[in-house]
N, C-alpha and C positions, 0 to 999 in steps of 0.2 A: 389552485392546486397544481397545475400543470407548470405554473413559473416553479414550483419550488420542486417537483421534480425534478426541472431541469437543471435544476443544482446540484441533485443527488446526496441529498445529506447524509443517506444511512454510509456513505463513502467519506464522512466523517470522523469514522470511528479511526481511521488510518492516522488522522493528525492525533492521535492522543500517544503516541511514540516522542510527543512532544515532554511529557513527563517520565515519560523512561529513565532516564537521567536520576532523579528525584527518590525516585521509586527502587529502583535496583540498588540507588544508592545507600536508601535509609533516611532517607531526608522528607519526603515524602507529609511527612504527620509535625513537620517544625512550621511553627503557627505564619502564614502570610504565604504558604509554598504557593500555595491553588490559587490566589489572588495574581500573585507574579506571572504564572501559566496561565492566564486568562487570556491576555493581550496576545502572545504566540500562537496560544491553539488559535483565537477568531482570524487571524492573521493567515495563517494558512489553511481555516477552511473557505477563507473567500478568496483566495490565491486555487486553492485546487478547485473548486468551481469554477473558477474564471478556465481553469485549464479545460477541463470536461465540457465548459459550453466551444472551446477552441476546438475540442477532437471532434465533439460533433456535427458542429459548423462544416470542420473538412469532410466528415467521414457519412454526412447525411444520404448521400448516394449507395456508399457501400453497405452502411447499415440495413435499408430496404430488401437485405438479401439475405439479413440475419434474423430467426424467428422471435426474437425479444427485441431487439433494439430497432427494431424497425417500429417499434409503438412507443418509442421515446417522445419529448416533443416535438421537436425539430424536424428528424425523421419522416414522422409520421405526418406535419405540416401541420400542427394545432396551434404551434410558437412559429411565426415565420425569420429566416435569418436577420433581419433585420432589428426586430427587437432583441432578439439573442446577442447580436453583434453590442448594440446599445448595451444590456445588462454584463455584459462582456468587458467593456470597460469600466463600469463603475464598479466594476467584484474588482478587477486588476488596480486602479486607484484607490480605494478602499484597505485595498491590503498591503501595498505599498507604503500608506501612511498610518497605516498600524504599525508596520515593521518600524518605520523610523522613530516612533514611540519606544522602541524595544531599546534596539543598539544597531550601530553600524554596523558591525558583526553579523547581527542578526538579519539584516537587511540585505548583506552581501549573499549568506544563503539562501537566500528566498527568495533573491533575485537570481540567481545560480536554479534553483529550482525550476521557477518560471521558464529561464532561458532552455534546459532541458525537453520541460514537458511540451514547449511549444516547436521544440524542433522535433520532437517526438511524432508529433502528430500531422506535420507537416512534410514531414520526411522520415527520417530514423525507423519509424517504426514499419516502413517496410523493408529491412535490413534484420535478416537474421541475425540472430542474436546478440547482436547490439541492442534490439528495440526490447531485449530481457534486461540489460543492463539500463539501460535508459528506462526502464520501468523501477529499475532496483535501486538506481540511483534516489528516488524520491522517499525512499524510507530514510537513506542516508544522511538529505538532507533535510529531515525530519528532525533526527539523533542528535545530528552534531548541535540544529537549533536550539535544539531541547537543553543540550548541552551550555551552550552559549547563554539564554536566555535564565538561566537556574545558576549559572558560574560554576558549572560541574565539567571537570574532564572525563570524555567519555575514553575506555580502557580500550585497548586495541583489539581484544577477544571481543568485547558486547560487539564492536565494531565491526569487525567480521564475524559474529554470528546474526548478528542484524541484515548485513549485506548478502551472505548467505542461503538465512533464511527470507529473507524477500527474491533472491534469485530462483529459488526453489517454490514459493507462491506463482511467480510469475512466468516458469515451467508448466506448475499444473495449470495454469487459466488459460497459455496458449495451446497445451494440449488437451485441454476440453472444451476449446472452442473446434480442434481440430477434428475430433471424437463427434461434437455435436452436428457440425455441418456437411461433414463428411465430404462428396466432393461438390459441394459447394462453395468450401471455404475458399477457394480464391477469387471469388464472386465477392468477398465480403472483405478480406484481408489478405495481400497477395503474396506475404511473409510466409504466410501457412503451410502454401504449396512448396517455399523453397526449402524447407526445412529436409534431410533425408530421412527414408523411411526408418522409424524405430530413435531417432536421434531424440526427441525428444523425451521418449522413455526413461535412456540413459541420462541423460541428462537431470532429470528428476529425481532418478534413484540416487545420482552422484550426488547432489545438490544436498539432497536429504539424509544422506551419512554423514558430509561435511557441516554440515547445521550441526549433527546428534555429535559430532568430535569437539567442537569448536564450543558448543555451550556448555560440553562437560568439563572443558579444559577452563572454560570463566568462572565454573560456579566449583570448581574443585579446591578453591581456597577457604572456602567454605562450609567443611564436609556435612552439616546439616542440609545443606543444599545441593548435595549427591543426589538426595532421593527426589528432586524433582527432573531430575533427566527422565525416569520412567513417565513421567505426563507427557514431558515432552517427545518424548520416542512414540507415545501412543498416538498425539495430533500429530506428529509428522506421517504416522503407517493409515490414521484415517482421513487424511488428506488426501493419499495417495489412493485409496481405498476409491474414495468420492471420484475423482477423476476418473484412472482405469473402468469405471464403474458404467459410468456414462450418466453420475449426476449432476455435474457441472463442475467448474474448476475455480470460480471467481473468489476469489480472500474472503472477500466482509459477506456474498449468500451464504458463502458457507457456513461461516460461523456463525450468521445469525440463522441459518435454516437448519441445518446438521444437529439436534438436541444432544451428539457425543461430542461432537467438534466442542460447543458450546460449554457445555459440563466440565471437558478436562481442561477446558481453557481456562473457567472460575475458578476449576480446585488449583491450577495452578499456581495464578497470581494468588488465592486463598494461603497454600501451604509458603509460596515464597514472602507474603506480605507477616504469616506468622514468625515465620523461624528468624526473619532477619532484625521484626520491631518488637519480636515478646519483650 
């Protein structure tokens, strides 16, 4: 149980931006779609594993100083880095030659990926707000894969509101870890401290109006598809809600702990999978 922990699969849920593409498209339900997205999604959930056993390799000192991730494997010394290191490689090999399975194309992002998150963790991510963009960047090249791997051009709005709204994710998680630690948090991540007071706030709130412009301006060609801005305006103000709040900031707890987060997220894709394949 502890290996697969350390893989973090419920942080799985993030590669399925891998059908976005399909799905927003309308393509979605044309027989063989989900077959094709087989090979990408297991491709980059063993590519971001491989990344997650990398941050926590580096970050297993600082985590000791955080009250959850200090009981991860590694952290906590139940997986010692040595095996980690080992399964570290075989997720990275692994997913490498899925990719070449896919296309060059696809291989090129996902090696682009890889090259990000590990400088991320190695570096970047003690760099203000680059180490948001460097976080943002991996939904990106989730899209464009999705993109590539399914033969869909992704539009330039879904494009920036994808990038957008994972800027504005990764807003709220570093200001709920900052909220959670208080001043601990540069014991734990030393980004945290250099952030100015209040800057992340703004930053959230900008974030999160620019998501609510940007996806009303992609799905306004659509006017049945007006009416799901209001879902979205509701998980973007209970998002924000959950942080300021002080009950954590993370993407996938929230949505998988939050029973509103969760609700408006179903009716969501629910009302957008209606109105675009009745």
């Amino acid at each position: 149980m502890k290996y697969l922990a350390m893989l973090r699969p419920a942080q799985w849920l993030k590669n399925l931006m891998i059908y976005f593409p399909p799905f927003l498209g309308g393509t979605i339900l044309t027989p063989g779609v989900w077959r094709v997205g087989l090979l990408p999604f297991a491709a980059f959930c063993l590519a971001a594993s491989f990344t997650y056993l990398v941050n926590d390799i580096c970050d297993r000192e600082n985590d000791l100083h955080h009250p959850v991730k200090k009981n991860r494997p590694i952290p906590s010394g139940s997986v010692s880095v040595r095996t980690a290191f080992v399964v570290s490689l075989v997720l990275l090999g692994s997913a490498l030659w899925l990719a070449t399975e896919v296309s060059g194309t696809f291989l090129l992002l996902l090696a682009g990926y890889l090259v990000v998150s590990v400088s991320y963790s190695l570096r970047l991510k003690e760099i203000p707000v680059l180490d948001l963009f460097c976080i943002s960047s991996g939904f990106l090249f989730r899209l464009e894969a999705g993109g590539v791997a399914f033969g869909i051009t992704v539009s330039q709005w879904l494009f920036l509101s994808v990038f957008l709204l994972s800027l504005f994710l990764s807003t709220g998680k570093r200001l709920g870890e900052l909220n959670a630690l208080g001043e601990n948090a540069g014991q734990h991540r030393k980004s945290l401290m250099r952030y100015p007071d209040g800057f992340l706030e703004l930053a959230l709130s900008l974030t999160g109006a620019a998501v609510l412009v940007t996806y009303t301006i992609y799905v306004v060609a659509r006017p049945s598809l007006v009416y799901t801005v209001l879902l979205c305006c509701f998980g973007l103000l209970r998002f924000m809600f959950r942080v300021k709040a002080g009950m954590g900031g993370d993407p996938t707890e929230s949505l998988l702990k939050d029973r509103q987060l969760l609700v408006v997220s179903i009716l969501w894709a629910s009302a957008f999978f209606w109105i675009v394949y009745r």
